[in-house]
C-alpha positions, 0 to 999 in steps of 0.5 A: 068239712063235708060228709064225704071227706072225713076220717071219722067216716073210717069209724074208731079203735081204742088203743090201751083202753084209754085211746080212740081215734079214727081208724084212718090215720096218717104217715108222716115220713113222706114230708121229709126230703129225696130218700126219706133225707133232709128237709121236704122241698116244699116245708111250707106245704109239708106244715099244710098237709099236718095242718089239713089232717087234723082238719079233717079228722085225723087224729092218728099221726105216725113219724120216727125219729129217722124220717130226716132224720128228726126232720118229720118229727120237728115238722110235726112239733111246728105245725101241730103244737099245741095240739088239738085234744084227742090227738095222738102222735105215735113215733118210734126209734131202733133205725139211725140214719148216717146217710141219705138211703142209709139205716142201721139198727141200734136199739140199744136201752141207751139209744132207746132213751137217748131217742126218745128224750129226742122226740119228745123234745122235737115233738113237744110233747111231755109224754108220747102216748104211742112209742114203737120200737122200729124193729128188733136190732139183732145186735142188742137183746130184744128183751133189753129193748123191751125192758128199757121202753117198759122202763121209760113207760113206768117213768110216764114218759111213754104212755103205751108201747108198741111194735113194728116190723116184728114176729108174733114171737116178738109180740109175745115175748115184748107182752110178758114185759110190757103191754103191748097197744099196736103192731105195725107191718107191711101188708096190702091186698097183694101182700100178706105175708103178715096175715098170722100177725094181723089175726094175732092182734084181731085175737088179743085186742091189739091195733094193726099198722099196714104199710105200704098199702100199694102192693107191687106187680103187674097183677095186682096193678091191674086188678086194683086199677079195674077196681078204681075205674068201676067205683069211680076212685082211684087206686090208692083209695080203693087199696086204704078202703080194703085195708078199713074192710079187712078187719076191725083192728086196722088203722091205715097210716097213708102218707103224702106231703100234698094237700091234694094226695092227702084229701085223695086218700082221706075220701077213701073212708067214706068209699062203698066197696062192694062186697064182690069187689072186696072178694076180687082183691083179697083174692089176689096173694102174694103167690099170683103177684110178680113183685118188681 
């Protein structure tokens, strides 16, 4: 391992107090099949990019329980287990999958505990220390949700609790029940809607998930790329560095089924962005970007 190409370049957070890992982190949806369905076309490579990760400092791996679903999450137990100390694999539950491009809510207690006996199960793992609810089910009492992760949480088959897709309202009710490690949004240089929930956890000792770091438009395309070509990067790594620049409270989860994209991005921490170049991206909103 070189310098230059180590998540360890991106620095740390502690999540809960008790966990620190590198503040790049990686996404494991994309190691499952055409929309996000069934196994990968190629497992053999899916097993070597989780492999690689971990090779090269990754210590924050994301899944859920729907990415296949259970496909990721099965990838993750086989490549990974037993893991190496300091890993940590956070997963989630609240989406089921009946089709190929289909998600439907169900956060229900009993789903939640049900799902998560699942991934502990596939993940091989006898506790998760990161378990997020996916997003709040409109069919089901969000503080029910809450009340049966705090539940699994006080039997030690949760470590901590965390969020995703949520409302600082959300964060703030799920808090006065459980205590609450990490949020994770949508966000990217063009795309802040969520800019109130990133401050939010900045001010409460929280990490913060982007997703979706490539923003959508022409606009922010072409910025991003004029970006790229001055540093001699790419687009992706320019977007992950701005994330890592951010704020000290990000933890950038991008995600590829490649060896090749996965060393792409892991480059990104060890990026010098100067700080004219930041100024210019974050200066691109979602107001001046026409999303496709």
């Amino acid at each position: 391992m070189t310098p230059s190409l180590t998540a360890a370049a991106a620095g740390t957070i502690t999540l809960g107090g008790d966990l620190t890992v590198n503040r790049l982190g990686y996404g494991a949806m994309r190691i499952t099949g055409k929309g996000i369905w069934g196994p990968p076309e190629n497992p053999a490579e899916a097993i070597r990019t989780l492999r690689r990760a971990v090779e090269l400092g990754v210590n924050f791996i994301d899944t859920a329980d729907s990415y296949g679903p259970n496909v990721s999450e099965e990838l993750i137990g086989e490549a990974l287990s037993p893991y190496k100390d300091g890993v940590v694999v956070a997963t989630k539950a609240g989406w089921q999958r009946p089709g190929p491009g289909q998600w439907t809510h169900n956060a229900s207690p009993q789903h939640l505990r049900e799902a998560l006996e699942g991934s502990l199960k596939r993940l091989r793992l006898p506790r998760i220390d990161v378990y997020q609810l996916h997003t709040p089910d409109l069919a089901v009492s969000f503080d029910a949700s809450m009340e049966a992760l705090a539940q699994l949480k006080e039997e030690g088959k949760i470590r901590h609790v965390a969020l995703s897709n949520v409302t600082r309202e959300h964060i703030e009710r799920a808090r006065k029940i459980v205590p609450i490690v990490s949020v994770q949004n949508r966000y990217s240089f063009a795309d802040r809607e969520w800019d109130y929930v990133l401050a939010y956890c900045e001010q409460n000792g929280m990490a913060f998930l982007p997703w979706a770091p490539l923003a959508g438009g022409r606009q922010a395309h072409e910025v991003l790329t004029s970006v790229a070509v001055k540093l001699n990067s790419t687009p992706q790594q320019v977007a992950i560095k701005w994330l890592l620049q951010r704020s000290h409270c990000t933890l950038p989860i991008p995600g590829t089924s490649s060896v090749n994209h996965l060393e792409q991005n892991i480059a990104a921490a060890s990026l010098e962005l100067p700080a004219a170049e930041f100024e210019l991206l974050s200066a691109v909103t979602p107001a001046h970007v026409s999303y496709r």
